[in-house]
C-alpha beads as a LAMMPS data file, in Angstrom:
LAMMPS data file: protein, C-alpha beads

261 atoms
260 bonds

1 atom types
1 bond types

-500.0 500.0 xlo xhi
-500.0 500.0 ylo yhi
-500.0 500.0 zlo zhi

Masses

1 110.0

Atoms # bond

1 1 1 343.558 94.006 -160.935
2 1 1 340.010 95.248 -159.452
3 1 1 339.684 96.396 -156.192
4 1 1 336.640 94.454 -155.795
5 1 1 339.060 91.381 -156.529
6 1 1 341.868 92.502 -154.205
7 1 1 339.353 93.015 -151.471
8 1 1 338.024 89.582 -152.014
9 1 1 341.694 87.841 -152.081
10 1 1 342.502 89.648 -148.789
11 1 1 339.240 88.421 -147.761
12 1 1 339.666 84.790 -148.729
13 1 1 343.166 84.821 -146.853
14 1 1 341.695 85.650 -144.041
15 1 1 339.485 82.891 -143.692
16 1 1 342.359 80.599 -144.593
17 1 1 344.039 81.470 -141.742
18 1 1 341.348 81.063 -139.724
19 1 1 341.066 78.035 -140.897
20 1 1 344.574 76.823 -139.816
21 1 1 343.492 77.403 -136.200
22 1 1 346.782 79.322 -135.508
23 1 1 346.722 82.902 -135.960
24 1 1 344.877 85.877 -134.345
25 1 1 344.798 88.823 -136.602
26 1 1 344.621 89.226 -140.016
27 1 1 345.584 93.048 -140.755
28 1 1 344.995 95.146 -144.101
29 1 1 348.252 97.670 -145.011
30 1 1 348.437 100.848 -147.222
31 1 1 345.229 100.498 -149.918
32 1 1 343.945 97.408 -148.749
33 1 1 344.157 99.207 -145.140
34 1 1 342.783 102.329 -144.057
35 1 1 343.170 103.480 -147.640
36 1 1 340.740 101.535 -149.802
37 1 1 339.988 104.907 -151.626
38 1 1 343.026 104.664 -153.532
39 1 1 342.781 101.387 -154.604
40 1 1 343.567 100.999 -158.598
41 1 1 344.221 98.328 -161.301
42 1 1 347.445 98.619 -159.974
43 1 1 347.499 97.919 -156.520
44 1 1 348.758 95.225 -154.734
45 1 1 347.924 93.140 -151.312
46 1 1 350.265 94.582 -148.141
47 1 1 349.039 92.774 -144.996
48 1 1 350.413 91.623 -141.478
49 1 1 349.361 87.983 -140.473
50 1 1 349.843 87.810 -136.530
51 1 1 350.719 84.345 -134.931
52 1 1 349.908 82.638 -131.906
53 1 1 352.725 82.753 -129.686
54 1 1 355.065 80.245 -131.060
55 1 1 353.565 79.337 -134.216
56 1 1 354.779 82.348 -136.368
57 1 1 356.870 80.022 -138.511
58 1 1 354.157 77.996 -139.538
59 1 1 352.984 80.443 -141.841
60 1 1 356.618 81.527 -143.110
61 1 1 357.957 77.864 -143.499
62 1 1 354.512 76.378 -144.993
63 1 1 352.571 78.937 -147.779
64 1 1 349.508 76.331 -147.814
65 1 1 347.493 78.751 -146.394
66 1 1 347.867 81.028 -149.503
67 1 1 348.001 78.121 -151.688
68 1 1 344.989 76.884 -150.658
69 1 1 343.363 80.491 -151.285
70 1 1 344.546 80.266 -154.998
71 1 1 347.944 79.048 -156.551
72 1 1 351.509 81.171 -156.217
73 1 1 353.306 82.006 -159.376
74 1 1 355.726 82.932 -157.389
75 1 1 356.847 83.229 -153.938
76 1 1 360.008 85.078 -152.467
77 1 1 361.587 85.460 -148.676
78 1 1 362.745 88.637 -148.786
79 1 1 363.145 89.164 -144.778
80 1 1 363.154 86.443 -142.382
81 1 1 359.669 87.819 -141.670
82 1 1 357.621 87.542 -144.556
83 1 1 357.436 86.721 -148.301
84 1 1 356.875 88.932 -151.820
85 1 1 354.573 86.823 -153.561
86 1 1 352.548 86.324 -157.222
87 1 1 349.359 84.566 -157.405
88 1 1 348.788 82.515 -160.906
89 1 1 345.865 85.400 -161.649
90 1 1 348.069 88.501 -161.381
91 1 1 347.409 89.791 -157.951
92 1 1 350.740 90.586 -156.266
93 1 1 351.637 90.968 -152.322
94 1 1 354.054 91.671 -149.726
95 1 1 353.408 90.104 -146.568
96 1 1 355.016 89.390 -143.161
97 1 1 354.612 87.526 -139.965
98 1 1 354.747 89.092 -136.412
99 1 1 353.689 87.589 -133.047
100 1 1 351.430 89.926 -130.901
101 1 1 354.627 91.380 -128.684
102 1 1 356.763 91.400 -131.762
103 1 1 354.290 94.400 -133.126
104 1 1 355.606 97.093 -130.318
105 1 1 358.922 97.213 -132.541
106 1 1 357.531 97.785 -135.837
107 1 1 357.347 100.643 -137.994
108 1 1 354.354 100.843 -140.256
109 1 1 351.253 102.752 -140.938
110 1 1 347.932 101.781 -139.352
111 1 1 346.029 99.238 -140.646
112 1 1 342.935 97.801 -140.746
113 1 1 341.252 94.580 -139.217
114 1 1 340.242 92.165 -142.311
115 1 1 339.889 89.264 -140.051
116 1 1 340.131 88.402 -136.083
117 1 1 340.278 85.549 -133.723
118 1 1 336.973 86.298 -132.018
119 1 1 338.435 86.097 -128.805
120 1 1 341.534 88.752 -129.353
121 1 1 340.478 92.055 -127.884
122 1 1 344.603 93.990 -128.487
123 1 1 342.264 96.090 -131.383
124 1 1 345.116 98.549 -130.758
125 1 1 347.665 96.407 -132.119
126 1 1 346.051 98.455 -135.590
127 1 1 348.198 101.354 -135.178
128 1 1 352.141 101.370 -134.376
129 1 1 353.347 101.712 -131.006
130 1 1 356.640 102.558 -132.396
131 1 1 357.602 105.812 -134.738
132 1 1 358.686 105.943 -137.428
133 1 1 362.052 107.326 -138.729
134 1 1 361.194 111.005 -140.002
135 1 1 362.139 110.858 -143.584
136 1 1 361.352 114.865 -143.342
137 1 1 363.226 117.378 -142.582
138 1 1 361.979 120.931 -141.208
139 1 1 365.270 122.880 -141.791
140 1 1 365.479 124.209 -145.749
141 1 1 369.436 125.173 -145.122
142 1 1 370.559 121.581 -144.084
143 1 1 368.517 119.731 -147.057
144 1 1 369.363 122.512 -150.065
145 1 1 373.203 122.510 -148.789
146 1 1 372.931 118.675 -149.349
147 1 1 371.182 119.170 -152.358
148 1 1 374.181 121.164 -153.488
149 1 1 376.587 119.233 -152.501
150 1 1 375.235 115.984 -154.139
151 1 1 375.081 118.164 -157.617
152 1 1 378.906 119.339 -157.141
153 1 1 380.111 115.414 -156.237
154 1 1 377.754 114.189 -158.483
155 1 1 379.723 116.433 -161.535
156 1 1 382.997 115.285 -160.474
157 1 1 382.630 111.618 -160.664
158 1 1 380.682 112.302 -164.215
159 1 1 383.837 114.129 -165.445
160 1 1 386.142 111.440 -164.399
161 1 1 383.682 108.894 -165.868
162 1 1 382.270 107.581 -163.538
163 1 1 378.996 108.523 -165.123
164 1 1 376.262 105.895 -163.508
165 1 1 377.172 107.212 -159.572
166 1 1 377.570 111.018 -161.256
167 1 1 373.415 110.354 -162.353
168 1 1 372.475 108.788 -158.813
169 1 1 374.204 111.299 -157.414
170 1 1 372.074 114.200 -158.831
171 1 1 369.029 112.758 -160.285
172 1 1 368.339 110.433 -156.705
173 1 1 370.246 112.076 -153.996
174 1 1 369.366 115.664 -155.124
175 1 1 365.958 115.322 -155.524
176 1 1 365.536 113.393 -152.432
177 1 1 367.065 115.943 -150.183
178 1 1 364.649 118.564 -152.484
179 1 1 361.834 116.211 -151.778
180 1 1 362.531 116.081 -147.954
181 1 1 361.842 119.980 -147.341
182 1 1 359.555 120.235 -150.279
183 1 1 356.468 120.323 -147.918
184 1 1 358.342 123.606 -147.056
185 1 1 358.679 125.327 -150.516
186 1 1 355.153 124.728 -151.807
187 1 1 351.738 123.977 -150.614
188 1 1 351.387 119.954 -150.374
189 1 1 347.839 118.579 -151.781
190 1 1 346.468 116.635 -148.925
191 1 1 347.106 113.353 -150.527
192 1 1 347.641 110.337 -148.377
193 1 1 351.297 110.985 -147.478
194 1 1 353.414 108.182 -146.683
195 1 1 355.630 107.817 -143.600
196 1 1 358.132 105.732 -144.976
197 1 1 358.746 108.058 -148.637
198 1 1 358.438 110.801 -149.681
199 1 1 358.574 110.129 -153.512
200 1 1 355.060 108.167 -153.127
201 1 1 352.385 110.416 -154.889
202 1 1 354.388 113.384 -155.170
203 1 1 352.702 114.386 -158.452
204 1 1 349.547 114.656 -156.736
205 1 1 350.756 116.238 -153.463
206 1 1 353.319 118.465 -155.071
207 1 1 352.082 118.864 -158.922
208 1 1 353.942 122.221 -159.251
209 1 1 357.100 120.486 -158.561
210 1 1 356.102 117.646 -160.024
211 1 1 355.494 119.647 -163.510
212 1 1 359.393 120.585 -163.216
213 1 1 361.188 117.096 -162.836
214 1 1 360.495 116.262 -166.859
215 1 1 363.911 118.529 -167.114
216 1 1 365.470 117.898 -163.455
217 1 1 365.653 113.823 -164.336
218 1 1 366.888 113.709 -168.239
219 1 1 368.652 110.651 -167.780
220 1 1 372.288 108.963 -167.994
221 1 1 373.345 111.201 -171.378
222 1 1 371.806 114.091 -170.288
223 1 1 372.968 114.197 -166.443
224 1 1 375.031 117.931 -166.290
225 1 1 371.377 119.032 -168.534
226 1 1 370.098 117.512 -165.212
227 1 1 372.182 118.847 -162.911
228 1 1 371.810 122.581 -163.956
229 1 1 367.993 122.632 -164.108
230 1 1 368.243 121.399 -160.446
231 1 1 370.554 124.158 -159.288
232 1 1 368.030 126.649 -161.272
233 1 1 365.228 125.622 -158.982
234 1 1 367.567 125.860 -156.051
235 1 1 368.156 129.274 -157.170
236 1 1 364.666 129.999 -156.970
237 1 1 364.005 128.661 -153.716
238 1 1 366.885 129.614 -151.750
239 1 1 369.773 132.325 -151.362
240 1 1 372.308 129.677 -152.861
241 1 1 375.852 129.970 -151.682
242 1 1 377.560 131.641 -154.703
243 1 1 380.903 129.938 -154.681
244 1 1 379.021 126.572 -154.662
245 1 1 377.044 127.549 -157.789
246 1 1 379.958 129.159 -159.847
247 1 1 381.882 125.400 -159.227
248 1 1 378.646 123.437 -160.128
249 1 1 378.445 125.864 -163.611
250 1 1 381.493 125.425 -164.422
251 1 1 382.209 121.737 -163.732
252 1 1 378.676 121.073 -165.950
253 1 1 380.332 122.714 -169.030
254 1 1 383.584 120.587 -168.215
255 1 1 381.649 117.800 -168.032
256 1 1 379.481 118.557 -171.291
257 1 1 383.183 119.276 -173.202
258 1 1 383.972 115.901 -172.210
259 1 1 381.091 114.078 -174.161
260 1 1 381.421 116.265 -176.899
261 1 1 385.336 114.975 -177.011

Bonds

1 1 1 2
2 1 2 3
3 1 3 4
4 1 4 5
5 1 5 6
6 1 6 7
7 1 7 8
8 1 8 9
9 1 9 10
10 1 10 11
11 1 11 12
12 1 12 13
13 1 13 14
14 1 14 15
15 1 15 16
16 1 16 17
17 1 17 18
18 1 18 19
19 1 19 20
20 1 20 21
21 1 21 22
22 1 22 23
23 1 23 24
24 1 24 25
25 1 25 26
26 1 26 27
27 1 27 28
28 1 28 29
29 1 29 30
30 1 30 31
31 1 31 32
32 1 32 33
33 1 33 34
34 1 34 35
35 1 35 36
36 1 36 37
37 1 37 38
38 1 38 39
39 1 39 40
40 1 40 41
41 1 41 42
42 1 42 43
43 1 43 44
44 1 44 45
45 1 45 46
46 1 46 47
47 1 47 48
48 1 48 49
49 1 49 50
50 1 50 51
51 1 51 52
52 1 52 53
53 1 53 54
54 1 54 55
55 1 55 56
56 1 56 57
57 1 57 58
58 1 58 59
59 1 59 60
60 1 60 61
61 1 61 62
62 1 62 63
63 1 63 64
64 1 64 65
65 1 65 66
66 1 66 67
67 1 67 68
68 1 68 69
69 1 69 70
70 1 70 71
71 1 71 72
72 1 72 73
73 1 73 74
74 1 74 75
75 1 75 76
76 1 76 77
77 1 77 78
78 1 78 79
79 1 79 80
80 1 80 81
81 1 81 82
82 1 82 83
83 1 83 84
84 1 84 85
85 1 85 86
86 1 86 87
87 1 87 88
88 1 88 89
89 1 89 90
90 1 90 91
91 1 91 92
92 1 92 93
93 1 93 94
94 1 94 95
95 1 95 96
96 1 96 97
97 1 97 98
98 1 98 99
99 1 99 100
100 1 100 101
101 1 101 102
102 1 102 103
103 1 103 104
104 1 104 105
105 1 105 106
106 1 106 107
107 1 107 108
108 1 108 109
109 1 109 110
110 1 110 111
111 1 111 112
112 1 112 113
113 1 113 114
114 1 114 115
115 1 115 116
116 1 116 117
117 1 117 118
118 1 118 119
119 1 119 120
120 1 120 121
121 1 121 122
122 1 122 123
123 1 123 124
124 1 124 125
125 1 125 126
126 1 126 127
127 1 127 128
128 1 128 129
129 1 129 130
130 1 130 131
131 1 131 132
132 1 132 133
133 1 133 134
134 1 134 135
135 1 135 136
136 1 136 137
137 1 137 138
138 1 138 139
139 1 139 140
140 1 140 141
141 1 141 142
142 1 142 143
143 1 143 144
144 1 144 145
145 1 145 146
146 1 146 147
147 1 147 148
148 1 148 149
149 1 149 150
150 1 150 151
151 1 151 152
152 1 152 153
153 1 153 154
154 1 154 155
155 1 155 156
156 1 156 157
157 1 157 158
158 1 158 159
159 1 159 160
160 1 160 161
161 1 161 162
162 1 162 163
163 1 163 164
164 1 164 165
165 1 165 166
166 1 166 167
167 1 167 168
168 1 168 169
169 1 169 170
170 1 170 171
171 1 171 172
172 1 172 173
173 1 173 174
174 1 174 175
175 1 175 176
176 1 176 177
177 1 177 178
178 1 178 179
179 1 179 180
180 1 180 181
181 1 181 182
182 1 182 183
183 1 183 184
184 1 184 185
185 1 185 186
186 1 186 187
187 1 187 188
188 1 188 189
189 1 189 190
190 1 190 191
191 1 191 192
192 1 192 193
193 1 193 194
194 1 194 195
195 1 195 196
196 1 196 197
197 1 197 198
198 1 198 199
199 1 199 200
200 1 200 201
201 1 201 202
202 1 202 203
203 1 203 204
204 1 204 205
205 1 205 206
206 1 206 207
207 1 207 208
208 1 208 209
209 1 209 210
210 1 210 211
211 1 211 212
212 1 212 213
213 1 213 214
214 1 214 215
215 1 215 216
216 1 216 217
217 1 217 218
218 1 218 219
219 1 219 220
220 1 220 221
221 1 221 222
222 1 222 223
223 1 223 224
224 1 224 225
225 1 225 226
226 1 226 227
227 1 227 228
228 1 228 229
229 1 229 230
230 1 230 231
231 1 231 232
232 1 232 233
233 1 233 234
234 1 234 235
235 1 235 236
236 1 236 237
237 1 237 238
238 1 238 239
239 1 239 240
240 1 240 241
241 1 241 242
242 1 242 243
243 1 243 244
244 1 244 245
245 1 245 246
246 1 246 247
247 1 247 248
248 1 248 249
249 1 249 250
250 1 250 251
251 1 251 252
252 1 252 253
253 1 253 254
254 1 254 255
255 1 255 256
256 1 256 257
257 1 257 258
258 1 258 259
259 1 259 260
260 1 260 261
């Protein structure tokens, strides 16, 4: 979908709601936001819709507002707060509803202002009041030693066959502790970073890493392959505990005689 189009749709929602008579703020998220520069044929509509005190579940229980804007395809509640939803033309969304004093306990990134009761001066209400959880960490010996021990558990519940949680083990928790200190190892692109993960644009912040992961995520046959390219780049990056890397060795050939069996 354009951007011209999703600017337009966020647009048109906002003067449905303003229309209804019952809301105050109308506020842009993540590349309809304060991002707009990143908007592709593949981004979607993120937005906050903020009530008038006591009328927030108007616009959960009744979707006429969006209806009215163009019909849903498909709509889904997935918090009691707001709705995933499809419009009949392709343009997908993720919404939610907050009250103005709800907003001081929510995480998110700031946003922008697509449409305003004129009378509503909070313009603050933009930018979180609230922190959000770090989802970095600044200490390389914590996150590798996870990393390590996620390859290790990760080999031992592949050898017993348990082959699907081995996979997750390595190729998701491994590279998510990796990708938590990453900022650490190599020099991040400036890239719009996101609070809330770090796996968003990584091959644009982190394209040296990024060039790697081809061999570090080989899939469900290939997961001690997997496994032993990650340890290699631990290797590289870190003074690995040797003990640690003899077991993870020698449990991937174990593992590797097992298929072959």
């Amino acid at each position: 979908m354009g951007k011209k189009q999703l600017l337009e749709r966020l647009n048109q929602i906002g003067r449905s709601i303003e229309e209804t008579g019952d809301a105050l703020l109308l506020l842009g998220l993540g590349s309809v936001g304060n991002e707009t520069e990143r908007l592709d044929e593949y981004s979607d509509l993120d937005f906050f819709v903020i009530a008038k005190p006591t009328l927030k579940t108007r616009f959960i229980d009744q979707l006429d507002w969006l209806e009215s804007v163009h019909p849903l395809a498909y709509s889904f509640k997935n918090t009691k707060d707001g709705y995933k939803i499809l419009f009949e033309d392709g343009i997908y969304g993720e919404f939610a509803v907050f009250e103005e004093e709800e907003m001081r306990n929510i995480h998110f990134s700031p946003g922008r202002i697509v449409w305003k009761e004129p009378s509503f001066n909070n313009l603050e209400i933009v930018s979180p009041l609230r922190r959000a959880p770090l989802i970095r960490q600044e200490s390389l010996d914590f996150a590798i030693n996870e990393a390590l021990t996620n390859l290790y558990v990760g080999l031992c519940r592949y050898a017993r066959g348990e082959k699907f949680s081995g996979m997750k083990f390595i190729q998701n928790h491994a590279i998510d502790n990796i990708l938590s200190v990453l900022h650490l190892i190599e020099k991040e692109v400036e890239y719009y970073l996101d609070i809330f993960g770090n796996d968003r644009r990584v091959e644009k912040r982190f394209p040296e890493f990024a060039g790697m992961m081809r061999e570090m995520l080989q899939g469900y046959q290939q997961v001690p392959e997997s496994a032993l390219k990650i340890l290699d780049y631990l290797e590289e990056v870190y003074p690995v505990n040797q003990n640690m890397r003899k077991e993870i060795r020698r449990l991937a050939i174990i593992c590797n005689q097992l298929d072959e069996q």
